[in-house]
LOVEX-812982 format. One line per 8 residues: their letters; for each residue x, y, z of C-alpha. Coordinates in Angstrom, 1 decimal, decimal comma. Layout:
a	X:Y:Z  ...
This chain:
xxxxxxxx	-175,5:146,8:-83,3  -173,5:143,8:-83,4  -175,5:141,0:-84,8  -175,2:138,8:-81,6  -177,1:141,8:-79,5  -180,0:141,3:-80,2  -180,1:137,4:-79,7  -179,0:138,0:-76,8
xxxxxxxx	-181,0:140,4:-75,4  -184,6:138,2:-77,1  -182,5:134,9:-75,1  -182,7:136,7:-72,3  -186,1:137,8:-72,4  -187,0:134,2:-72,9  -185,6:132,2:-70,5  -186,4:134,9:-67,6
xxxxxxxx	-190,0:134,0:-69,0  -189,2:130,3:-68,9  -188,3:130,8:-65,4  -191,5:131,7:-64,5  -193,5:129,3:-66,3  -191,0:126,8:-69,0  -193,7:126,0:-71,5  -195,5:129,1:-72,0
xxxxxxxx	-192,7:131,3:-73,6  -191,6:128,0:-75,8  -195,1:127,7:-77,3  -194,9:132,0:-78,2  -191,7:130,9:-79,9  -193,0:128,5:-81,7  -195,9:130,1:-82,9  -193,6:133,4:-84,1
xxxxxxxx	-191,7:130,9:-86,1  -194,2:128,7:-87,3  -196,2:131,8:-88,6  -193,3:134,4:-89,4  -194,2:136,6:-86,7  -191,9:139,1:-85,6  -189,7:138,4:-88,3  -188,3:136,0:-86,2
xxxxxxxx	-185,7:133,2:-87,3  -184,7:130,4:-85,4  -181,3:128,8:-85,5  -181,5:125,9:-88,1  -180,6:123,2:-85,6  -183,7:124,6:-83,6  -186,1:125,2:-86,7  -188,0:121,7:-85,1
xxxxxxxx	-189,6:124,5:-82,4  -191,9:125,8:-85,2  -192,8:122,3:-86,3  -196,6:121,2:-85,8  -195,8:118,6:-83,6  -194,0:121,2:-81,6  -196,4:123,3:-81,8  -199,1:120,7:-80,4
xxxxxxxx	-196,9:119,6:-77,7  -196,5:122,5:-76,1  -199,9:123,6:-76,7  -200,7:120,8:-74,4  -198,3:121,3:-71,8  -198,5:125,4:-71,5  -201,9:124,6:-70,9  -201,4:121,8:-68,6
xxxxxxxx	-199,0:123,8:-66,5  -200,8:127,0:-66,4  -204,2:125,1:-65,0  -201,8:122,8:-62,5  -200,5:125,8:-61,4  -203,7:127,1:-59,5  -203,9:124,3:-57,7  -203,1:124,2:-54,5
xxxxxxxx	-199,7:122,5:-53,1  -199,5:121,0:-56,7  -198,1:125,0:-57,4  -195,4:124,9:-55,0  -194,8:121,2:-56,9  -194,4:123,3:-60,0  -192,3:125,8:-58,5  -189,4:123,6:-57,7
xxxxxxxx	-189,9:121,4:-60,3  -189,7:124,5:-62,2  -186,0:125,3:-61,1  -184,9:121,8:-63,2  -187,5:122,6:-66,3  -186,8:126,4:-66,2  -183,3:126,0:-67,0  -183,3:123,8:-69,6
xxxxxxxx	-186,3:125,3:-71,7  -184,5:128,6:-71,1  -181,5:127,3:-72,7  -183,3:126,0:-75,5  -185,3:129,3:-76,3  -182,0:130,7:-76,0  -180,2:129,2:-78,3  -182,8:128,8:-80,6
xxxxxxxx	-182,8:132,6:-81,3  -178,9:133,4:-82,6  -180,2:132,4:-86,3  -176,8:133,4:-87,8  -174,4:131,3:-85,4  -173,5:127,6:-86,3  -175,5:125,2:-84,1  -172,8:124,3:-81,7
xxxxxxxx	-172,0:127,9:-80,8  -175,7:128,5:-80,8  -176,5:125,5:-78,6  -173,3:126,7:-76,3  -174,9:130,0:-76,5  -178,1:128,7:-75,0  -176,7:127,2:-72,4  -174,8:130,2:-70,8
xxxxxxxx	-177,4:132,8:-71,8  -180,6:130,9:-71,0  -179,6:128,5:-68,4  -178,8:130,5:-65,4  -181,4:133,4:-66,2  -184,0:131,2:-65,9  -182,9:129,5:-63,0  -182,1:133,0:-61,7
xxxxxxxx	-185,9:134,1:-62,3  -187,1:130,2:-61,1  -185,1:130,8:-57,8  -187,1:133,7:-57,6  -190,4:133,3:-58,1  -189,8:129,9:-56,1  -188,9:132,3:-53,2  -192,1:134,5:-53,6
xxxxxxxx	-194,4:131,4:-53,7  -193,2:130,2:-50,4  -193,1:133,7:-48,8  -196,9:133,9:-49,8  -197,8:130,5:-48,8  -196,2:130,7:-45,5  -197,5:135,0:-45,2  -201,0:134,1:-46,2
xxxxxxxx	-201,1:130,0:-45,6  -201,3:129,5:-49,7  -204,5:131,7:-50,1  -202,8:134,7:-52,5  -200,7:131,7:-54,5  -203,8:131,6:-56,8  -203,5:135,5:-57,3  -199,6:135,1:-57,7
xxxxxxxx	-200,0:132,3:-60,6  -201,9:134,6:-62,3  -199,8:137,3:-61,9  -196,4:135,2:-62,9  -198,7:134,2:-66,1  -199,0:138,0:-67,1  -196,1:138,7:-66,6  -194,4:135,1:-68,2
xxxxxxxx	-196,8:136,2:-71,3  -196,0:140,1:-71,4  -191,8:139,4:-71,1  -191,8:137,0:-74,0  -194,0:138,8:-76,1  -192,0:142,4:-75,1  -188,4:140,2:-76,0  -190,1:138,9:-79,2
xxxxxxxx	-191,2:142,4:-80,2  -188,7:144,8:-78,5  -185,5:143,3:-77,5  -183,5:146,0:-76,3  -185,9:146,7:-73,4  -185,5:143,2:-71,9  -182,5:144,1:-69,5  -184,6:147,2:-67,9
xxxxxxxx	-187,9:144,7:-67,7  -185,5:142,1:-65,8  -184,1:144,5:-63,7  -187,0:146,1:-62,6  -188,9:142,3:-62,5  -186,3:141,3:-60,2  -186,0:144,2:-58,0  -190,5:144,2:-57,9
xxxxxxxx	-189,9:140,3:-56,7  -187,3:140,8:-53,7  -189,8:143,9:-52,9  -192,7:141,1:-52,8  -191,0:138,4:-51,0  -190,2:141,0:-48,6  -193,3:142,2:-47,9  -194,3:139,3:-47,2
xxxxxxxx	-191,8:137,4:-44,9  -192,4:140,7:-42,5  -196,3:140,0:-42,9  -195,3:136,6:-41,5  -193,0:137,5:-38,9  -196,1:140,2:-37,5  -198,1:136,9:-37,8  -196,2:135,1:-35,9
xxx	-195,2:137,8:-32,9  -198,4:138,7:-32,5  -199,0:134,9:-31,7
């Protein structure tokens, strides 16, 4: 396999992940690459990720975004605030993963890998949070924060560890959301013509 497959494929993986929540999958980076997990390298103009200082900050904004997350109205906040911090972290993990590239190509790299896959998956889950606040009046979006933290945790992890299954995990990820969002918007519309 060519050597930027791989990168791409764990970039991927990433930023779909840091469209669902942008600091989580950024701290599992830097963790890998502070402690050599995964045998994972990170571009040398992104080796700053598995600094301590790093590694504190987003340790104190994961967990600050995953607890502001199941609260109320602040989530749907989160969720478009999301499609601006999405994008940008996902271009960062992005880049930071092709180890072997120099750091303009890599940065470049992160910008057209990570950058619209997370907003892609952002766009998303932005669209299932309002389809479950207006189909339930917000009471699943507790349940769905949860269920976006799985899921933000497992598709990092499953890019750091196994790359080459990220584009079937997407695909299916995305399909599994439209199925979601659908279900529902028609819970909603019975709501509303049975009103």
């Amino acid at each position: 396999m060519s050597s930027w497959v791989l990168p791409l494929f764990l970039g991927l993986g990433l930023a779909a992940a840091c469209g669902f929540r942008a600091f989580l999958p950024l701290l599992m980076l830097s963790v890998a690459a502070r402690f050599d997990l995964f045998g994972l390298d990170l571009n040398e103009s992104f080796a700053w990720i598995g600094s301590t200082g790093a590694l504190l900050a987003l340790a104190v904004a994961a967990g600050t975004e995953l607890l502001a997350d199941l609260i109320p109205y602040v989530d749907n906040l989160l969720s478009v605030v999301g499609n601006v911090t999405g994008p940008i972290a996902g271009a960062i993990a992005a880049g930071s993963v092709f180890q072997t590239a120099d750091p303009s190509t890599a940065a470049i790299a992160g910008i057209i890998v990570g950058a619209p896959t997370a907003l892609a998956f952002s766009a998303t889950q932005t669209g299932v949070r309002a389809a479950s606040t207006a189909g339930t009046g917000g009471l699943a979006n507790p349940v769905v924060s949860i269920v976006e933290n799985i899921l933000t945790f497992c598709t990092a992890l499953l890019a750091m560890v196994l790359p080459v299954l990220i584009p079937v995990l997407l695909a299916g990820l995305l399909y599994l959301m439209w199925r979601v969002t659908r279900r529902f918007r028609q819970r909603r519309a019975a709501v509303v013509a049975a009103a």
